[in-house]
C-alpha positions as CSV (number, residue, x, y, z in Angstrom):
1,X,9.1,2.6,-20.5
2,X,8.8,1.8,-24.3
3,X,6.2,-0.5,-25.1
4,X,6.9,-4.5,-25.7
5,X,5.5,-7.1,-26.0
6,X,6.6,-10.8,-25.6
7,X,6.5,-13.0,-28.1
8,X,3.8,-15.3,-29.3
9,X,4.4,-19.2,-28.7
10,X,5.7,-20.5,-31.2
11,X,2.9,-23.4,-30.7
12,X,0.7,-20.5,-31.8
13,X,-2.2,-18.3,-30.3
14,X,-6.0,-18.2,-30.8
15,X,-8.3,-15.4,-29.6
16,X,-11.8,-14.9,-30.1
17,X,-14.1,-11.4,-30.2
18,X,-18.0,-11.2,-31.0
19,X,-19.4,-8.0,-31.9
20,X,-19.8,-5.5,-28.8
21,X,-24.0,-5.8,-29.3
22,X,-24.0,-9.6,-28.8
23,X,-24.6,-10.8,-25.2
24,X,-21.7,-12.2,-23.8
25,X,-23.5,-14.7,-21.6
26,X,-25.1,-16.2,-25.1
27,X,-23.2,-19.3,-26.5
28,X,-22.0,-17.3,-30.2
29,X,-19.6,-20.6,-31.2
30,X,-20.0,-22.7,-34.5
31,X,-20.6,-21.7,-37.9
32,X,-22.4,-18.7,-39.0
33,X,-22.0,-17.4,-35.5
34,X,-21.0,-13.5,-35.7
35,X,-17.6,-13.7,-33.7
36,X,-14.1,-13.8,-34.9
37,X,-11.3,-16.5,-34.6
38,X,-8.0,-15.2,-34.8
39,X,-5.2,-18.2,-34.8
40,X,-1.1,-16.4,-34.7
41,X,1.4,-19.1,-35.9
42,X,5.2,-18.8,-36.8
43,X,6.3,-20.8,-39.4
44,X,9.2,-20.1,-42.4
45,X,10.8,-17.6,-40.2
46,X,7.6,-15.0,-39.6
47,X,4.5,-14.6,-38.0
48,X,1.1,-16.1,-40.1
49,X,-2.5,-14.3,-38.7
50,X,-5.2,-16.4,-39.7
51,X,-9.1,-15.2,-39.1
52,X,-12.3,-16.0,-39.7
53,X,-14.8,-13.5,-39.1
54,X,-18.9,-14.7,-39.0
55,X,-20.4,-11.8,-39.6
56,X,-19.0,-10.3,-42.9
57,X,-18.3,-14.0,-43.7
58,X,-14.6,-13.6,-45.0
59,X,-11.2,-15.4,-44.0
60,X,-8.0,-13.0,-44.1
61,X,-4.2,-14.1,-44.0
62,X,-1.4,-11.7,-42.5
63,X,2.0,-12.7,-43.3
64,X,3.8,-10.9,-40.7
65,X,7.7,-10.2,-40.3
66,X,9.6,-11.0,-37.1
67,X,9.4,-6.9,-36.4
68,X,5.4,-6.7,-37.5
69,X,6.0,-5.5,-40.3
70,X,3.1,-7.0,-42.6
71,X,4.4,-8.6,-45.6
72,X,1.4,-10.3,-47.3
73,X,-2.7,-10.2,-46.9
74,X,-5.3,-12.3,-48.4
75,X,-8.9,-12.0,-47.9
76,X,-11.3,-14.9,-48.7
77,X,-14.8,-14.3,-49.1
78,X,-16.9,-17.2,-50.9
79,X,-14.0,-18.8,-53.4
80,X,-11.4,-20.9,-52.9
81,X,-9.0,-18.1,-54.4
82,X,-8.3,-14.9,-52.6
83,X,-11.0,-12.2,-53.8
84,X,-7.6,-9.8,-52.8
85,X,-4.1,-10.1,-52.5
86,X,-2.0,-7.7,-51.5
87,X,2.2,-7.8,-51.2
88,X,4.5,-5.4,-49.8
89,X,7.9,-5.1,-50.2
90,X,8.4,-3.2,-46.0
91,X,9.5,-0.3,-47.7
92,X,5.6,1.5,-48.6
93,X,5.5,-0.4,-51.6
94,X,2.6,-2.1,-52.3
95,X,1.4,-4.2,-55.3
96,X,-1.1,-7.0,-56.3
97,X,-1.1,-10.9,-56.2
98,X,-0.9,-10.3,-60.6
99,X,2.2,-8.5,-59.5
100,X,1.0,-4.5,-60.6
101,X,2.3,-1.9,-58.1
102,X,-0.5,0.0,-56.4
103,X,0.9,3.5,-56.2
104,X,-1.8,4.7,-54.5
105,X,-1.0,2.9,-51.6
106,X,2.7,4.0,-51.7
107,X,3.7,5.0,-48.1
108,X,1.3,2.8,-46.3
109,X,2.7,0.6,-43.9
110,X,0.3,-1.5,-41.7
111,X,-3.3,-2.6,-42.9
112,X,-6.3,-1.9,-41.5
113,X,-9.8,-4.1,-41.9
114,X,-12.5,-2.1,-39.8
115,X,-13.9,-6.0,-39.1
116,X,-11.5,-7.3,-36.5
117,X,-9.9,-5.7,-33.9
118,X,-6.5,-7.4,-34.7
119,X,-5.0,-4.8,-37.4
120,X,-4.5,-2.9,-34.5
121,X,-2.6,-5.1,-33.0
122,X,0.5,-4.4,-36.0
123,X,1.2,-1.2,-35.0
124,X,1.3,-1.8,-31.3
125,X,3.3,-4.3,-31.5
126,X,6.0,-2.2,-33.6
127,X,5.8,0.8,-32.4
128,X,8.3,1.9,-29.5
129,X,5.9,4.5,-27.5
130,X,6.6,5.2,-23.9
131,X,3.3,6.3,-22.0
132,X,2.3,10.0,-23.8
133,X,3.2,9.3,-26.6
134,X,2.0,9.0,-30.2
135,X,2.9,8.3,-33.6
136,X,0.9,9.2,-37.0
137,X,1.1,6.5,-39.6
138,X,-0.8,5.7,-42.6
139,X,-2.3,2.2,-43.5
140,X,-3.9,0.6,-46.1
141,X,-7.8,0.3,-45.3
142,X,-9.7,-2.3,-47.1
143,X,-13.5,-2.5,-47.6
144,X,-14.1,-6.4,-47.4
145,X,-17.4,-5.9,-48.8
146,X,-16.1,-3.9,-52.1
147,X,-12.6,-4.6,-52.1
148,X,-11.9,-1.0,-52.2
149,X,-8.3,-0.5,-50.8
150,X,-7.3,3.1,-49.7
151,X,-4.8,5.1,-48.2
152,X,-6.2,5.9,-44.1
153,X,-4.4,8.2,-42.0
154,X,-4.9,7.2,-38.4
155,X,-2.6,8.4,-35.1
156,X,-1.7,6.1,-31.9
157,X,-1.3,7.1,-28.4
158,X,0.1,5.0,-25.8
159,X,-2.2,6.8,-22.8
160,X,-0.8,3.7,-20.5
161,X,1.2,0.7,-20.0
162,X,-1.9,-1.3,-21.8
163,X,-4.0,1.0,-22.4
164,X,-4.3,2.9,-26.1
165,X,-6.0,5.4,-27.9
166,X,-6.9,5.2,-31.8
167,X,-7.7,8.1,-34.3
168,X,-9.0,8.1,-37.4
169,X,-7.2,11.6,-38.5
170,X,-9.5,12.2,-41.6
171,X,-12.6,11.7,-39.7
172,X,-11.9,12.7,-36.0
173,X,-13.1,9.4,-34.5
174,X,-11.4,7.9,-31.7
175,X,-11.8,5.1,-29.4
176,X,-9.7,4.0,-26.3
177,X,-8.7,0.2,-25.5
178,X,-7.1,-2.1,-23.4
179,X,-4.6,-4.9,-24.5
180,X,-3.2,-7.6,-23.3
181,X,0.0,-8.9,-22.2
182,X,0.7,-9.9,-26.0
183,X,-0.8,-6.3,-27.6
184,X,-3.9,-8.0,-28.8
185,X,-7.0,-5.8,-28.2
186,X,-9.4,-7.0,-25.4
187,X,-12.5,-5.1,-25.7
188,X,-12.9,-2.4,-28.2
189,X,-16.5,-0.3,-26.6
190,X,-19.3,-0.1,-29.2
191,X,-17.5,-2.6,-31.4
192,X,-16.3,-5.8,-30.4
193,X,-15.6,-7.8,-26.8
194,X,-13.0,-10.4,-25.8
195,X,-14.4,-14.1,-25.8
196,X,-13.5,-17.1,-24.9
């Protein structure tokens, strides 16, 4: 069976994750707290991924097509502007909010941000792997600290009917995960857990 995924209410979604180090049973809500709220919405005819992570302290925006396809991203850090904007056009085309094309990113198409567990949610949700299988794709992996945007070569296997596996192909790591019912990550071992 090919993996799906229902829908997200169009009401939206929230889900939380603090990092996998912080005790579960300690209250980690409120501001500066290290977790992560992640709020989905649909609005204008796609899917808007809003979250705030406390511990690197940044805001990022997904606009998200209708297939998963990412369309937009916007990080906030400590401005009211985006510190980085990124567009792209669903073909592997990327370019900047000032409108320059990024070549270097040519051929990417999902986006990864090592500080939430959500980017791996994208390709999840969009790709059509029955159980066994995998599929190598290449995103576009941002540093939130420098900004630094490069090309990442990574590999997903479907090893059940919610459970996954994730490689980083340059680097050999790997990690296994379960999701749930909507393809969003529940706990991701050494790095973050499902709150809330």
């Amino acid at each position: 069976m090919v993996a799906t995924y229902p829908s997200f209410s169009s009401d939206g979604h929230v889900a939380r994750w603090a990092p996998w180090d912080v005790d579960p049973d300690v209250d980690v809500s409120g501001d500066g707290a290290p977790t992560e709220e992640l709020t989905i919405t649909w609005e204008n005819e796609a899917w808007t991924a809003s979250g705030v992570v406390g511990r690197e302290q940044i805001h990022y925006i997904l606009r998200i097509s209708p297939t998963w396809q990412v369309r937009q991203f916007l990080l906030f850090r400590d401005m009211d502007d985006p510190d980085l904007w990124l567009g792209t056009d669903g073909h592997g085309r990327w370019g900047e909010m000032n409108g320059s094309h990024r070549p270097d990113l040519d051929g990417c198409v999902d986006l990864d941000l090592a500080c939430t567990p959500f980017t791996n949610t994208l390709p999840i949700r969009r790709l059509p792997l029955h159980v066994g299988d995998s599929a190598d794709i290449t995103v576009a992996h941002v540093d939130v600290e420098t900004l630094d945007v490069r090309p990442d070569h990574q590999r997903y296997t479907r090893m059940g009917e919610h459970h996954w596996r994730f490689e980083q192909l340059s680097t050999g790591w790997a990690q296994e995960f379960d999701v749930d019912e909507h393809g969003l990550v529940r706990d991701y071992p050494t790095l973050f857990r499902r709150v809330g």
